[in-house]
BAZA-57365 format. One record per residue (C-alpha): residue number from 1; chain; x, y, z. Coordinates in Angstrom, 1 decimal, always signed. Each point is the difference from the previous one (the first is absolute). Example, Ala and Ser with C-alpha at 12.3 -4.5 7.8 and 13.67 -1.06 7.14 Angstrom:
// residues 2
seq 1 | mol A | px +12.3 | py -4.5 | pz +7.8
seq 2 | mol A | px +1.4 | py +3.4 | pz -0.7
This chain:
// residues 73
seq 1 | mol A | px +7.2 | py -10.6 | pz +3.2
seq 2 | mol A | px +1.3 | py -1.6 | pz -2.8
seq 3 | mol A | px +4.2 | py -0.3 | pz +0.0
seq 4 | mol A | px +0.0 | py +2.1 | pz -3.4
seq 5 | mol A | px -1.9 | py +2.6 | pz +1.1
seq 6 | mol A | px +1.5 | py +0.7 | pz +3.4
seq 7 | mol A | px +2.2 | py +2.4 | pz -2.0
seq 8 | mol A | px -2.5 | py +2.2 | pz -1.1
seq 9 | mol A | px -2.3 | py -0.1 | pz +2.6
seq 10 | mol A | px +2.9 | py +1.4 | pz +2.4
seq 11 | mol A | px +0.8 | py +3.0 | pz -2.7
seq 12 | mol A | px -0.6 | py +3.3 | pz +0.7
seq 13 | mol A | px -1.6 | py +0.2 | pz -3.1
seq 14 | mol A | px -2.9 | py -2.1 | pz +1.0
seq 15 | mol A | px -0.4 | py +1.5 | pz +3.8
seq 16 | mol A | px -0.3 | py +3.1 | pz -1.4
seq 17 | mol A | px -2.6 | py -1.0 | pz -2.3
seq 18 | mol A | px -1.6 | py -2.4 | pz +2.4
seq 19 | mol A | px -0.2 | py +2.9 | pz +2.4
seq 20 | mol A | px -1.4 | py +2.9 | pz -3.0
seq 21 | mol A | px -2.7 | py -2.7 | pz -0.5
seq 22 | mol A | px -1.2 | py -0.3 | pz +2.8
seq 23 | mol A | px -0.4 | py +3.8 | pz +1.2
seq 24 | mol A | px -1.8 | py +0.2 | pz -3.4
seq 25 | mol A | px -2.7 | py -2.5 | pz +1.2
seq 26 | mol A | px +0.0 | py +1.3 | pz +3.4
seq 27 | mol A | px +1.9 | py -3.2 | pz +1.5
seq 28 | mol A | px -3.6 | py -1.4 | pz +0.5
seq 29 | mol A | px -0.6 | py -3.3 | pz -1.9
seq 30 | mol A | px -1.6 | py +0.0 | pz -3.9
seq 31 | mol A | px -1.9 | py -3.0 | pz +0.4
seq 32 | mol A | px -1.8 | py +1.1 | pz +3.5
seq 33 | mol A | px -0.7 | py +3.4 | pz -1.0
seq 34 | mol A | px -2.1 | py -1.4 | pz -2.7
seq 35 | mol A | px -2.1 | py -1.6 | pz +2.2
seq 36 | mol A | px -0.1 | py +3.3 | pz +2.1
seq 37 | mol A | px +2.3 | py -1.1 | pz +2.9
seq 38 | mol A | px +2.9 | py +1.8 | pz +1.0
seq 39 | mol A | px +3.1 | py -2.9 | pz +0.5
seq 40 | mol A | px +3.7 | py +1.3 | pz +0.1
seq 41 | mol A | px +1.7 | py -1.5 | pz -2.7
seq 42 | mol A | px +3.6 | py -1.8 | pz +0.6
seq 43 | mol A | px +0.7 | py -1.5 | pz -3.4
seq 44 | mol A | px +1.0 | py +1.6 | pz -3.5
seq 45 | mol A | px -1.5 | py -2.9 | pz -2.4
seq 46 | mol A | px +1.3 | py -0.9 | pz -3.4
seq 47 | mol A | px -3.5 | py +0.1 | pz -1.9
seq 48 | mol A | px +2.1 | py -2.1 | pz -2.7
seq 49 | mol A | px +3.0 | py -2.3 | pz +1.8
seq 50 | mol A | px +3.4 | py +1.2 | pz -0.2
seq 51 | mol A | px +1.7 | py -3.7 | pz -1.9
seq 52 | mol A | px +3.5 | py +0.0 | pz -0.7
seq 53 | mol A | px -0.5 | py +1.0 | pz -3.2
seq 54 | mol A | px -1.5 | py +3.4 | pz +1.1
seq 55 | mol A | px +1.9 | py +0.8 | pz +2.8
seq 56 | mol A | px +1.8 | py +2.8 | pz -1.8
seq 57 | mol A | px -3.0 | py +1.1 | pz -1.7
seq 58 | mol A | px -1.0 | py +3.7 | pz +2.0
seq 59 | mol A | px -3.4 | py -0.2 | pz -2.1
seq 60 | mol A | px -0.4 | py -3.2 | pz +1.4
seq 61 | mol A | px +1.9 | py +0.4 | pz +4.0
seq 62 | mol A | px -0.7 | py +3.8 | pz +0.4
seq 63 | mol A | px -2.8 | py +1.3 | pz -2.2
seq 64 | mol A | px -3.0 | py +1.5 | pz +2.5
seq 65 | mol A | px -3.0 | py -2.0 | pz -2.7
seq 66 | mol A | px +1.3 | py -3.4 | pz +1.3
seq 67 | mol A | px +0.1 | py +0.8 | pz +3.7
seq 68 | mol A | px -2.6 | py -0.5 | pz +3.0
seq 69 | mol A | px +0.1 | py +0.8 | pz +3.9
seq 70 | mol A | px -1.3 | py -3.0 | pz +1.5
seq 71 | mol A | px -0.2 | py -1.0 | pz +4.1
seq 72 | mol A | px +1.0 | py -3.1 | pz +0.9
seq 73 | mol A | px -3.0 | py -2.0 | pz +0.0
């Protein structure tokens, strides 16, 4: 994790949304429930990065469009 964005990612702002998105989806991972397997998914992804100069940005850190539930591999 990036020092500038330790901040944020420890807010109770971005658990709570971390944890609404991934109920939504089921916690089961976007990308292998495309391809019809069912993976638990472990990581809220930033579709577009969070930079420095967005960090503050909630359409950019906490909108639902620019989030995926990913596993690990």
């Amino acid at each position: 994790m990036k020092q500038y964005a330790e901040k944020f990612y420890k807010s109770k702002t971005w658990q709570s949304t971390r944890e609404a998105y991934s109920k939504s989806v089921g916690y089961l991972c976007e990308d292998c429930l495309k391809q019809g397997m069912f993976t638990a998914g472990e990581i809220v992804h930033h579709i577009r990065p969070i930079t420095r100069d967005n960090i503050n940005n909630p359409d950019i850190t906490l909108n639902w469009d620019n989030l995926r539930l990913l596993c690990r591999p």
